[in-house]
N, C-alpha and C positions, 0 to 999 in steps of 0.2 A: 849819304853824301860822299862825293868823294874829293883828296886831299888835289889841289892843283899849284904850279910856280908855271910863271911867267916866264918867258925865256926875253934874256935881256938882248937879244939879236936878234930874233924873228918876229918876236911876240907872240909865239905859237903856247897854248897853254900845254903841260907837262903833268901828268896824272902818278902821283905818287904809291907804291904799294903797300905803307904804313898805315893803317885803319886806327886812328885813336881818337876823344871824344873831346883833348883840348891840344895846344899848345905846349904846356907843359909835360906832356906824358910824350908828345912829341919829340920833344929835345931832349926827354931822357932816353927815347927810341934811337935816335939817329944822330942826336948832339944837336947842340946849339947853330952849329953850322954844318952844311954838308952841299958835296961837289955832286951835281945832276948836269948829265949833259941830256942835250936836246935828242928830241924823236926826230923831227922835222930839220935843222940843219946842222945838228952832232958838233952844236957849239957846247967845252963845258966851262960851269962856272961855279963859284961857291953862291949858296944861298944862304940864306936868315932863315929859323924859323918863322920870323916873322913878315914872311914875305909868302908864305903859305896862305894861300885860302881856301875857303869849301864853297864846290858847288854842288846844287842838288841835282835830281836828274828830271827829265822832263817826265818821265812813270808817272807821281804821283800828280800832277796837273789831268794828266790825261785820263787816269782812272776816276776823278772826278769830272771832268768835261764829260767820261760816259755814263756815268751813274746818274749824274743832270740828264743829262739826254732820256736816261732808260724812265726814270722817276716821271720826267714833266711829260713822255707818251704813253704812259704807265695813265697817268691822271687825265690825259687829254682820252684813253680808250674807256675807262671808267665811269668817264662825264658821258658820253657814249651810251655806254651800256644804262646806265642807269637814269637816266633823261634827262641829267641836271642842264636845264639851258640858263643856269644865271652868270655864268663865265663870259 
C-alpha cells in the first residue's frame, strides 16, 4: 500500500515516501504535522497525519483476474480431455 495526501488546490493525490503500518508510527516518523508541496502544481501546505490515507495498487486485483482466467481454462481444457459433458 502506499501512503497518499490530497492536495488541497488541485486535488491531485501526493504519494508519500514514509512506509509505515499505522498512523502512529507515522507521526512519530515525520510529526504530527508536516509541509508537502504538490507534484502537480508546487502548491505547499501543512498536513494532518490524519488526512493521510492508503491506497492499494491495482497488482494484486490483477494477479487474480489471471489466475481466474488460468484456473477456469485450466478446467474448461480438463473437462476436454477427459470427456466430462455434465458442465
Amino acid at each position: 500500500m502506499k501512503l497518499v495526501v490530497t492536495c488541497r488546490k488541485c486535488f491531485s493525490t501526493n504519494r508519500l515516501k514514509e512506509v509505515t503500518s499505522d498512523r502512529y508510527r507515522l507521526s512519530q516518523t515525520i510529526g504530527e504535522n508536516f509541509i508537502l508541496k504538490c507534484n502537480k502544481c508546487s502548491f505547499e501546505n501543512t498536513y494532518s497525519v490524519n488526512d493521510v490515507h492508503a491506497e492499494t495498487g491495482a497488482l494484486p486485483s490483477v494477479l487474480i483476474l489471471v489466475s481466474l482466467i488460468i484456473i477456469g481454462s485450466t478446467l474448461v481444457f480438463v473437462k476436454d480431455y477427459v470427456g466430462i459433458n455434465s458442465w
